[in-house]
N, C-alpha and C positions, 0 to 999 in steps of 0.2 A: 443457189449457185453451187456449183460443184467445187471441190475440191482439187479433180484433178480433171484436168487441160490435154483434151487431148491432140492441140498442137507443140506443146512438151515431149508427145513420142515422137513428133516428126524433125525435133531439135538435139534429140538424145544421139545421135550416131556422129553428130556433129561435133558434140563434147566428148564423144569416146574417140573419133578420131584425133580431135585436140590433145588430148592426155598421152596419145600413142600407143592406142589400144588398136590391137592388130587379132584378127581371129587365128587362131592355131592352126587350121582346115584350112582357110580360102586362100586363094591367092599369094601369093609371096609368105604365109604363115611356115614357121617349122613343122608340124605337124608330120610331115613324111620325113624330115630330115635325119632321123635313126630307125626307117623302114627299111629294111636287108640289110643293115652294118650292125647290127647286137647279136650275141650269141648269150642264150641264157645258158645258165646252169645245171646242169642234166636232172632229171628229177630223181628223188632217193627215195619217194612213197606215194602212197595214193593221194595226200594232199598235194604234197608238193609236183607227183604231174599234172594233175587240173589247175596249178596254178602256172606251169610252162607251158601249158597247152592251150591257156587263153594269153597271155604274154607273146608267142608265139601269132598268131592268129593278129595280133596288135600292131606288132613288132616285125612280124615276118621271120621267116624261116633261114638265117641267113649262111652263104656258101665261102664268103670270103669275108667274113666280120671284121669290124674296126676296131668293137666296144665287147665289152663283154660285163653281165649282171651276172654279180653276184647276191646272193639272198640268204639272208638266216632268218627261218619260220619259226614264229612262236602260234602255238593253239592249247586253248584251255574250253573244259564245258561249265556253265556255272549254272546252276540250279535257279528258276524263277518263280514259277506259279507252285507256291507249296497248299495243298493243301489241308484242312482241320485234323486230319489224323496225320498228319505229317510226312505225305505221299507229295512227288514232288510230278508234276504234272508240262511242266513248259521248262525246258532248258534254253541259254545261251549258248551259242559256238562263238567264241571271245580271239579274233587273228591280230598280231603284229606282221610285219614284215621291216628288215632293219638292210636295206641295199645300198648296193655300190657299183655305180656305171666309171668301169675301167679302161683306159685305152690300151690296146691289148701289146703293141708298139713296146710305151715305154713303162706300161702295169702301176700307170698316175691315176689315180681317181680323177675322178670329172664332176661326179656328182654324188653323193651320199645322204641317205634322207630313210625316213621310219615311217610307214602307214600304218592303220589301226583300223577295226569294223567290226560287226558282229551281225549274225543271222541267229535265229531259233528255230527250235521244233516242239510239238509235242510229243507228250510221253503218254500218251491216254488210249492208244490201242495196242496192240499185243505184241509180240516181239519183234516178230517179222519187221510189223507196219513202226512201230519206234527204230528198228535200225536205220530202217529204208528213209525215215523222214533226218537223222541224223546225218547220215551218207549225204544226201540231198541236201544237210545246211552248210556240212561241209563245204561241198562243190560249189554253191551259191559265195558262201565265202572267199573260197579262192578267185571266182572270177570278181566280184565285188574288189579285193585287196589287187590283183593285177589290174585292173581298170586304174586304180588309184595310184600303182606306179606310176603307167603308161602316161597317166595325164601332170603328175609330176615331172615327170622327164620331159613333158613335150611341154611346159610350161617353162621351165627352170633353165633346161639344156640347151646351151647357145652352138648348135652344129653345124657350116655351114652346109646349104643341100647340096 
């Protein structure tokens, strides 16, 4: 006999609704509820616009903002696959992000919170081909790290729509 019952998945939605588990997306969820009121923080570098340009894309572009995100980026590389002669072959791209969703009104935070992530590259073909794949862990990162706002904010922020 099994383990697991698969009339338990047709009783699962019934104790998530009991607990007052509500999906983000559907129906009456927040989930759009800071789509066109956030105005992000203008970008000041190549990280920092791929990471307002998928925030952006999330969040929407907005004309009359309510909230406004602020961000302080932190990025570090850290050396992984080293190696026997002491050649370092696989890097980390290592991101924090440390924000603050403001209301632009009276400049009170609303919400404050720190993500964290990391992507890699290799470093095993020539120069070109290692920047290209660095650039690229970059940019992976940054939408990785705005995804992980977006879904804090739409978890955490009580706004109504």
């Amino acid at each position: 006999m099994s383990l697991f019952d698969r009339r338990s998945l047709l009783l699962m939605p019934l104790a998530l609704a009991a607990c007052g588990f509500e999906p983000v997306y559907g129906p009456g969820g927040g989930g759009k509820a800071l789509y066109g009121k956030v105005r992000v923080d203008a970008p000041e570098g190549v990280n920092t616009y791929f990471l307002v340009r998928r925030l952006e894309e999330q969040l929407g572009r907005s004309t009359d903002p309510a909230y406004r995100l602020a961000m302080v980026l932190e990025i570090g590389i850290q050396g992984q696959g080293i190696t026997a002669s002491g050649d370092i072959t696989y890097y980390s791209v290592i991101g924090a992000i440390d924000y603050t969703l403001q209301d632009i009104g009276s400049a009170q935070a609303i919400e404050t919170g720190r993500v964290t992530n990391f992507t890699g590259y290799s470093a095993t073909g020539n120069t070109a081909e290692t920047l290209a794949a660095q650039r690229d862990a970059r940019e992976r990162l940054m939408v990785i790290l705005a995804d992980q706002v977006v879904r804090q904010l739409n978890a955490t922020v009580d706004i109504p729509s």
